[in-house]
C-alpha positions as a printed Julia matrix, in Angstrom:
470×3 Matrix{Float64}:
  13.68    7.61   12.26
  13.53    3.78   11.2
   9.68    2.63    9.95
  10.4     0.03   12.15
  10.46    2.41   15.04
   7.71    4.33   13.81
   5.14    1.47   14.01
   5.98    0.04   16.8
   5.94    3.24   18.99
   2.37    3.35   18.87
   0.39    0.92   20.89
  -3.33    1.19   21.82
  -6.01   -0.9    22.75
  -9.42    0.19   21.42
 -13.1    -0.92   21.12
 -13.56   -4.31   19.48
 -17.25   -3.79   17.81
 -18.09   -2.66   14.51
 -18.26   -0.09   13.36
 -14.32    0.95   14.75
 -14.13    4.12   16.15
 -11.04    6.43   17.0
  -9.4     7.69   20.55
 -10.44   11.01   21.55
  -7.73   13.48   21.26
  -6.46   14.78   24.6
  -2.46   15.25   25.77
  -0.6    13.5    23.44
   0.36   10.77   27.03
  -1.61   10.13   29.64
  -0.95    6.64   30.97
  -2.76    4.71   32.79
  -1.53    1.11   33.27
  -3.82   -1.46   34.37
  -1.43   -3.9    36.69
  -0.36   -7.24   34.95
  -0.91  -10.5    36.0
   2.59  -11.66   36.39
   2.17  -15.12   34.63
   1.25  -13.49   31.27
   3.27  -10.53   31.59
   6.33  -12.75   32.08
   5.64  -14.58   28.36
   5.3   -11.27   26.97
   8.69  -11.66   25.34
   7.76  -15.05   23.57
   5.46  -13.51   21.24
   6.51  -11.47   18.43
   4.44   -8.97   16.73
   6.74   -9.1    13.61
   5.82  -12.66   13.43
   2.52  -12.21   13.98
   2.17   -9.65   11.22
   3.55  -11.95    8.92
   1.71  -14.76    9.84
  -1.8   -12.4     9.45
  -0.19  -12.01    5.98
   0.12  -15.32    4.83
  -3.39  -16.1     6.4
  -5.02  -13.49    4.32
  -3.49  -14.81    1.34
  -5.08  -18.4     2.18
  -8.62  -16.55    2.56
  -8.49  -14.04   -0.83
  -7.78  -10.96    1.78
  -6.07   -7.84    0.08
  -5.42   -4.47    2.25
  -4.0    -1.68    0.41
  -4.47    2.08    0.47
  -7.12    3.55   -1.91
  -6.66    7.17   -3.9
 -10.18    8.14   -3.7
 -10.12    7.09    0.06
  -6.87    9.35    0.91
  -8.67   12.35   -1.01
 -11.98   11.93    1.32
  -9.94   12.18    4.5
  -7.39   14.66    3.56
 -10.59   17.09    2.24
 -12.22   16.54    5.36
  -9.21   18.24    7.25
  -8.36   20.67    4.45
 -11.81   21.95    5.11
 -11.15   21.97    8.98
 -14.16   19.4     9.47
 -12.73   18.64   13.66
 -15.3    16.34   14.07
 -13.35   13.94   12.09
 -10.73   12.33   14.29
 -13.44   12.59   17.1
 -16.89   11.74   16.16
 -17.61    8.47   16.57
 -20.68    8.64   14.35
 -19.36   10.45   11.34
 -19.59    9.07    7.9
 -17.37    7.01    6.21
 -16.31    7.1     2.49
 -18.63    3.77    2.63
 -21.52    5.65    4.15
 -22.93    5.38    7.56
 -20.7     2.93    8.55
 -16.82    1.15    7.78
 -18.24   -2.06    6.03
 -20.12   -2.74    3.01
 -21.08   -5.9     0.73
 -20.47   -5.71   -2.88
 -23.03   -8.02   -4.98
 -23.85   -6.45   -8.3
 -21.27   -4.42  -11.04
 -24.23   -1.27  -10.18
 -23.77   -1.6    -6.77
 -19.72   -1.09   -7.07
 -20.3     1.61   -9.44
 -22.52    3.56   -7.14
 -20.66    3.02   -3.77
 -17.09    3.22   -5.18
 -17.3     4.46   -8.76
 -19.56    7.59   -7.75
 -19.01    8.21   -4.56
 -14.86    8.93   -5.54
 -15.73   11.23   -8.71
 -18.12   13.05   -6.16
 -14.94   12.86   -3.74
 -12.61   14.48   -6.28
 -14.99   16.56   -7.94
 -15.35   18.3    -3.84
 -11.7    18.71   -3.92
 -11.24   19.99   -7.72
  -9.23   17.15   -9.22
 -12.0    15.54  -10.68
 -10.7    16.35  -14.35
  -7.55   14.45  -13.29
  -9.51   11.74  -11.77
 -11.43    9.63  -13.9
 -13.89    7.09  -13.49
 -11.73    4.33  -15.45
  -8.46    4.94  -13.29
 -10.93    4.52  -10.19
 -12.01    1.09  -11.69
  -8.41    0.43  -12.62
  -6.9     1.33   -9.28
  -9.36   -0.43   -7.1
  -9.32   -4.18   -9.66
  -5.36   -3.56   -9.44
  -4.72   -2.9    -5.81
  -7.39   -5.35   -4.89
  -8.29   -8.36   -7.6
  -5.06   -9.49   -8.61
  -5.85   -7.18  -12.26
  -8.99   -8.59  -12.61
 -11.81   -6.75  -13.52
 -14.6    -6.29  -11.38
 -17.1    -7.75  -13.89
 -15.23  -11.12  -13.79
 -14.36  -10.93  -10.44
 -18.61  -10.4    -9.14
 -19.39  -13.6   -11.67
 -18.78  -16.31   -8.91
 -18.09  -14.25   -6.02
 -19.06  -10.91   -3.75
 -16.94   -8.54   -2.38
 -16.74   -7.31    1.37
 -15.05   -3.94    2.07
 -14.01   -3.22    5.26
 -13.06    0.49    5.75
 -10.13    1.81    8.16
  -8.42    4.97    9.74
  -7.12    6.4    12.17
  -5.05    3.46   13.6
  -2.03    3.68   15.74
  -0.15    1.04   14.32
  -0.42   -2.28   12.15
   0.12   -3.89   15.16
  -2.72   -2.57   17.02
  -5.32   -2.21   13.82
  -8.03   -4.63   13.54
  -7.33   -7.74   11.87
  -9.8   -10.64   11.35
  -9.15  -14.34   11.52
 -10.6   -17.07    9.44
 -12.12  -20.08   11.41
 -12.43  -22.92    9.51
 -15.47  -22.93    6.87
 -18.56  -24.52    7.84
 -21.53  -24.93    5.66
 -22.55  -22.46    3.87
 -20.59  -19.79    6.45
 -16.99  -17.82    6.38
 -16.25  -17.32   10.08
 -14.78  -14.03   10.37
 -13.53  -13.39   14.33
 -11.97   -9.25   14.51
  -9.32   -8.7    16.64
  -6.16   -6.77   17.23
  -3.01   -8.21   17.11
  -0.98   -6.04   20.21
  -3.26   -8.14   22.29
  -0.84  -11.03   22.63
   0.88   -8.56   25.16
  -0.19   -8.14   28.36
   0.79   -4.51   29.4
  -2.08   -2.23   27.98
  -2.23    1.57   28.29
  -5.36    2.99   28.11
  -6.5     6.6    27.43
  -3.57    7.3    25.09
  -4.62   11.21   24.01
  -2.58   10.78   20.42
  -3.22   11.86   17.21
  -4.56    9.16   14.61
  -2.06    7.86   12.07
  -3.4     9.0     8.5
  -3.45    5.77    7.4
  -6.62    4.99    5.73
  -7.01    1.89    3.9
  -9.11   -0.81    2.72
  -9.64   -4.93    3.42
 -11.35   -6.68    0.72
 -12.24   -9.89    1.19
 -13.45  -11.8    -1.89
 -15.79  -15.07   -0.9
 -18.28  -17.2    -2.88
 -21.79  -16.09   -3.71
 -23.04  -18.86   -2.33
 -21.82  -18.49    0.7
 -22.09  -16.15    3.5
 -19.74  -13.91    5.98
 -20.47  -14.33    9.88
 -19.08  -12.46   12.13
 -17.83  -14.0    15.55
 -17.56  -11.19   18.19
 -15.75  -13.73   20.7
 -13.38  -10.87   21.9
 -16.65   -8.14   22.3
 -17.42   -7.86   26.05
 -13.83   -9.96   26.88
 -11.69   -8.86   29.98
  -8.08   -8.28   29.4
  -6.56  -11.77   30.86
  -9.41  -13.38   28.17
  -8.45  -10.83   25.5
  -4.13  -12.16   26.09
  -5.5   -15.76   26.4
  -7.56  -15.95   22.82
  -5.2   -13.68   20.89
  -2.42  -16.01   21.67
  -4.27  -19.09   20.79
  -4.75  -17.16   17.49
  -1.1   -16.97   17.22
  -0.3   -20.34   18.05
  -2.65  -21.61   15.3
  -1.09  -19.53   12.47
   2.12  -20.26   14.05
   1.42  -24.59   14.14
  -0.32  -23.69   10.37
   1.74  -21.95    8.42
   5.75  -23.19    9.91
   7.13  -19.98    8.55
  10.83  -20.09    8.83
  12.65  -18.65   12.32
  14.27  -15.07   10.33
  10.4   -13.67    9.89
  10.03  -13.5    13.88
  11.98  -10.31   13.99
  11.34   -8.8    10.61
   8.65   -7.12    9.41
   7.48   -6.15    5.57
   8.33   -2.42    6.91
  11.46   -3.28    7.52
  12.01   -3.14    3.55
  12.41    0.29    3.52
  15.17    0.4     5.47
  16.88   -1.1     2.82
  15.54    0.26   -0.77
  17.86    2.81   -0.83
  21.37    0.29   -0.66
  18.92   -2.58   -2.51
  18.57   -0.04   -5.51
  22.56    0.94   -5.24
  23.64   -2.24   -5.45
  21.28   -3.3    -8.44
  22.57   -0.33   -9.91
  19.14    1.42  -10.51
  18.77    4.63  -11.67
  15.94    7.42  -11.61
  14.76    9.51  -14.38
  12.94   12.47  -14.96
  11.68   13.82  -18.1
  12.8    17.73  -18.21
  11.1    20.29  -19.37
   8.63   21.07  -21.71
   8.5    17.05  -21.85
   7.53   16.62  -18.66
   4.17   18.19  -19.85
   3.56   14.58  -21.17
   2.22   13.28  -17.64
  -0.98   15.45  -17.9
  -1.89   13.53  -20.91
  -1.49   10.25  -19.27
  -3.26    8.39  -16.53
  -1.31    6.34  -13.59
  -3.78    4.0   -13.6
  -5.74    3.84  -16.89
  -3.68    5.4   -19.02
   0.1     4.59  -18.94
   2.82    5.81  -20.8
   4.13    1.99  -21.28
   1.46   -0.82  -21.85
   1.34   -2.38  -18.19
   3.86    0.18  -17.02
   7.04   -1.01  -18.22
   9.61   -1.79  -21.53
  11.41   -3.58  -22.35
  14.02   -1.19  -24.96
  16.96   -3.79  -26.88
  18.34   -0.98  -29.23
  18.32    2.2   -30.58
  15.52    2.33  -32.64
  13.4     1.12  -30.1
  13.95    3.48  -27.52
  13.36    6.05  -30.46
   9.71    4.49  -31.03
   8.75    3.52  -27.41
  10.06    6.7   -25.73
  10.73    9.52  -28.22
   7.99    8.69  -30.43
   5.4     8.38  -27.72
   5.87   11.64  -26.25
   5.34   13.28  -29.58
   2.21   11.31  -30.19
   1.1    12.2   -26.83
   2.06   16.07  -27.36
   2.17   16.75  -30.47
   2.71   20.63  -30.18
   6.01   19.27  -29.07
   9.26   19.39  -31.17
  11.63   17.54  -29.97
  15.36   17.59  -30.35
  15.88   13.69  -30.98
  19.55   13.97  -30.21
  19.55   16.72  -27.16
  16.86   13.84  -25.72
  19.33   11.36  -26.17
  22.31   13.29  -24.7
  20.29   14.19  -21.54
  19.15   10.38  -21.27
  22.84    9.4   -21.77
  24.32   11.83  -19.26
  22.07   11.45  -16.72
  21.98    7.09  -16.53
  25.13    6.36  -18.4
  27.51    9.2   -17.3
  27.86   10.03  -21.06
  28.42    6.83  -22.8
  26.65    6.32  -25.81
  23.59    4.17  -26.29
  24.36    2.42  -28.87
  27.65    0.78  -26.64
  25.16   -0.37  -23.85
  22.64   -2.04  -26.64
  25.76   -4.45  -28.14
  25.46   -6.71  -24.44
  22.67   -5.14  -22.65
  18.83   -4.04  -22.46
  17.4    -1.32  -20.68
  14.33   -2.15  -18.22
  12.69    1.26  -17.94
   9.48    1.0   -15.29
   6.93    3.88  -15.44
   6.33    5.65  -11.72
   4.53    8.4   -10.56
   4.36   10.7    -7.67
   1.4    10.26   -5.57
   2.39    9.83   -1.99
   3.63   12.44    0.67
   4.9    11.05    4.11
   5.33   13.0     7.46
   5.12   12.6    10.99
   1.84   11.09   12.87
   1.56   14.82   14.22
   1.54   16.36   10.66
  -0.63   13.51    9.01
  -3.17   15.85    7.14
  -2.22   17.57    4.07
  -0.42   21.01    5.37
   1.62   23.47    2.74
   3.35   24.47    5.9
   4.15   21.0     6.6
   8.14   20.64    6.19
   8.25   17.31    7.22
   6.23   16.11    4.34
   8.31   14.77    1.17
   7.07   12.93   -1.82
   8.62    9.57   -3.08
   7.85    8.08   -6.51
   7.18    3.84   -6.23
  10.5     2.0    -6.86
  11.39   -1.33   -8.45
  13.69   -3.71   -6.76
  15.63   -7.08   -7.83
  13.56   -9.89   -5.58
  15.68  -12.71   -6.88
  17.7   -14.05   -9.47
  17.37  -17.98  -11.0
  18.43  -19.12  -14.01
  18.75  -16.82  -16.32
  15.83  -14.96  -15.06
  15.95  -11.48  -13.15
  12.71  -11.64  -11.03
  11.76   -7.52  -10.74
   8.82   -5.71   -8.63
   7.44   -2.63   -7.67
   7.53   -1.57   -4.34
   5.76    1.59   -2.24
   5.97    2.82    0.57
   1.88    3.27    0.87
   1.87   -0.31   -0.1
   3.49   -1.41    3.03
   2.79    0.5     5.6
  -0.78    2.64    4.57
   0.84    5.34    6.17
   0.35    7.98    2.93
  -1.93   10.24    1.36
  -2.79   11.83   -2.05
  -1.46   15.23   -2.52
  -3.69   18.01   -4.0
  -2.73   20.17   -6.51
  -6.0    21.76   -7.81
  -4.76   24.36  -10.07
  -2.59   21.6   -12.26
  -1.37   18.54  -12.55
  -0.85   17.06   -9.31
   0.39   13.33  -10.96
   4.36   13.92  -11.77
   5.84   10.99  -14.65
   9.15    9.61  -13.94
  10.9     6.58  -14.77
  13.38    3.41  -12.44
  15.8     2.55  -15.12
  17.86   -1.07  -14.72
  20.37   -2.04  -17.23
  20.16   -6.14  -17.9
  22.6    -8.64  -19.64
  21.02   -9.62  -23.28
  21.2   -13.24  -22.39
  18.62  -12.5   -18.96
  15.27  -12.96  -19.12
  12.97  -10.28  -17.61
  10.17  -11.47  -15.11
   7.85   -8.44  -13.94
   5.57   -9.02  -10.93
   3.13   -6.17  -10.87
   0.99   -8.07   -8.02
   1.96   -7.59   -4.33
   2.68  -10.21   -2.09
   4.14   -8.44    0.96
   5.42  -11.91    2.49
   6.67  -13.24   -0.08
   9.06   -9.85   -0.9
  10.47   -9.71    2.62
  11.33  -12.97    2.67
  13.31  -12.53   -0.64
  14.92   -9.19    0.51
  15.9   -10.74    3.99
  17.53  -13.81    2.1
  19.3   -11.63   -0.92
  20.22   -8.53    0.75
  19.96   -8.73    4.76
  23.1    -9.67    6.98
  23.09  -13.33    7.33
């Protein structure tokens, strides 16, 4: 099934106040259509919510707004259904990984280390991974994922940081968003909303299953100034709830001018294409074998790489000796290793056999550092489930965003990343982190640039002009 036609399956209309809460679970349909006013329902098909998403995207750029998925978050739901807690997808008062409710303010470095920090090694210490977990690659993941690589001490200098927690959402259409008014004073004017309701055709009492897709929105703002939020859409009536979305719309839309090819194209629409992007730039995957494989449980994905920053650049022989070879024996060093069986095996595998010291003469080897983390089924078989067949695991992926110059413009790309739709798997009795390596071959004369930091926009608008039918 396309992601495309995953997301936009799902359409629900839910309560507008905060703290969000989730649709009972009941038959998996039951419609019940409230009539449409013909008027609106006939402009339906002028408002896109591909276009929409993107505009939300660039609009949260403008206003410091990051959402991405969260390790320590996936582990909290996934243990609550491991340990058959069903109040989760029903209670409307349960706890959040935040506490008592999906929203907290971050002002102090103690504060973040006591609501994030310790409530995730408490998290993973529940669900026996805490020795894989540790409080640095919490730190790590959250500044990574969330301040642009900052670190959080930097980052709480000048400003505070507002977390706003979600799950359970249908779709990225119909999850709460928030738009920025303009800043008055000393006040950020925050209105929530959800995007589906430029349509005017709402179902109500849909009985399905939540989505796992639990994930964060941080919004960074001043210390001197002060989040308000507007609850204009609260108590509205449907034709009200049509009538502001869509001035919402036209605003980003008059704001921002994107270009006409985002108003049917989505950032999931991406993975549609990784698999012919990475064929065509000709990138390969890699997989340490065994007993050197047992190099990952010495590492950490987040705080303690295998590359510095996650990726090499190797120009001959010797280096790939030192970076790779070497490393793995400093790592393990009850390892002996067979310098010229590991060079075969690399050889075979990514160059069919030819040697490496033909492809250093004209060429460099990119090698990016990945990891498994993710497993991916259907919205019935969300929750972590052994007997889950559906589930598979994917390891993050670069992909060639552009090319200028003499410069090869390279980023990483996940499927959690864009579409929150993932969750941490558990493997208690080892470990559950699995090392493996995307491996692009470049021209000597190109330069290299590596964009760690994503900007969901800005990579769908570079896929759609490099790789999409014109």
């Amino acid at each position: 099934m396309k992601i495309k036609h995953f997301f936009s399956k799902f359409i629900v209309i839910g309560s507008l106040t905060l703290p969000f809460f989730l649709s009972s679970c009941g038959q998996f349909f039951n419609f019940t259509s409230t009539k449409p006013r013909p008027s609106l329902d006939e402009d339906n098909h002028k408002y896109s919510g591909d276009y929409f998403l993107n505009l939300l995207d660039k609009h949260y750029e403008e206003n410091n707004v990051k959402r991405a998925t969260f390790s320590p978050l996936n582990y909290f739901y996934s243990s609550q259904k491991e340990n058959k807690d069903s109040n989760v997808a029903q209670n409307r008062s349960r706890n959040y990984f935040l506490g008592n409710k999906n929203s907290i303010d971050i002002y102090t470095l103690e504060e973040f280390q006591k609501k994030i920090v310790e409530k995730s090694k408490e998290i993973t210490k529940e669900a026996n991974i805490d020795r894989f977990v540790s409080a640095d690659s919490i730190k790590k993941e959250f500044e990574e994922k969330f301040l642009n690589g900052r670190t959080i001490e930097e980052t709480l200098k000048n400003n505070n940081i507002l977390i706003m927690e979600h799950f359970g959402e249908k779709s990225l259409l119909s999850s709460r968003h928030y738009y920025f008014d303009d800043k008055v004073d000393r006040y950020i004017n925050m209105t929530p909303f959800r995007a589906d309701d430029i349509h005017y055709n709402r179902y109500t009492n849909l009985g399905i299953v939540p989505v796992f897709n639990p994930y964060f929105t941080v919004v960074l703002y001043p210390k001197d100034r002060k989040i308000y939020f507007h609850y204009d859409f609260k108590k509205a009536d449907e034709e009200t709830l049509v009538t502001k979305t869509r001035k919402i719309y036209h605003d980003l839309e008059k704001r921002y001018l994107l270009p006409n090819y985002l108003k049917n194209k989505a950032f999931y629409d991406i993975f549609d294409e990784i698999k012919s992007i990475q064929k065509k730039n000709k990138i390969q995957f890699f997989k340490l074998k065994q007993p050197y494989d047992k190099v990952a449980e010495k590492l950490d994905s987040w705080a303690n790489n295998f590359f510095e920053n996650k990726h090499a650049i190797i120009k001959n022989l010797e280096e790939f000796k030192d970076k790779i070879i070497n490393r793995i024996s400093k790592l393990v060093s009850s390892l002996k290793i067979d310098e010229n069986e590991f060079i075969n095996d690399f050889e075979t595998k990514i160059f069919k056999g030819e040697k490496l010291e033909n492809i250093f003469k004209n060429s460099n080897i990119f090698i990016y550092e990945t990891w498994e983390k993710f497993a991916y089924g259907s919205p019935q078989s969300y929750y972590l489930n052994s007997d889950n067949k559906s589930t598979t695991v994917q390891f993050e992926k670069i992909i060639i965003t552009n090319e200028e110059n003499n410069n090869i413009f390279l980023e990483p790309i996940s499927h959690s990343d864009y579409s929150f739709n993932a969750f941490s798997r558990f493997f208690p009795s080892s470990k559950f982190n699995k090392l493996a390596f995307q491996i692009l071959v470049v021209p000597k004369e190109k330069n290299i640039v590596f964009n760690k930091n994503i900007n969901r926009l800005k990579t769908l608008e570079s896929v759609i002009k490099n790789y999409l039918p014109k």
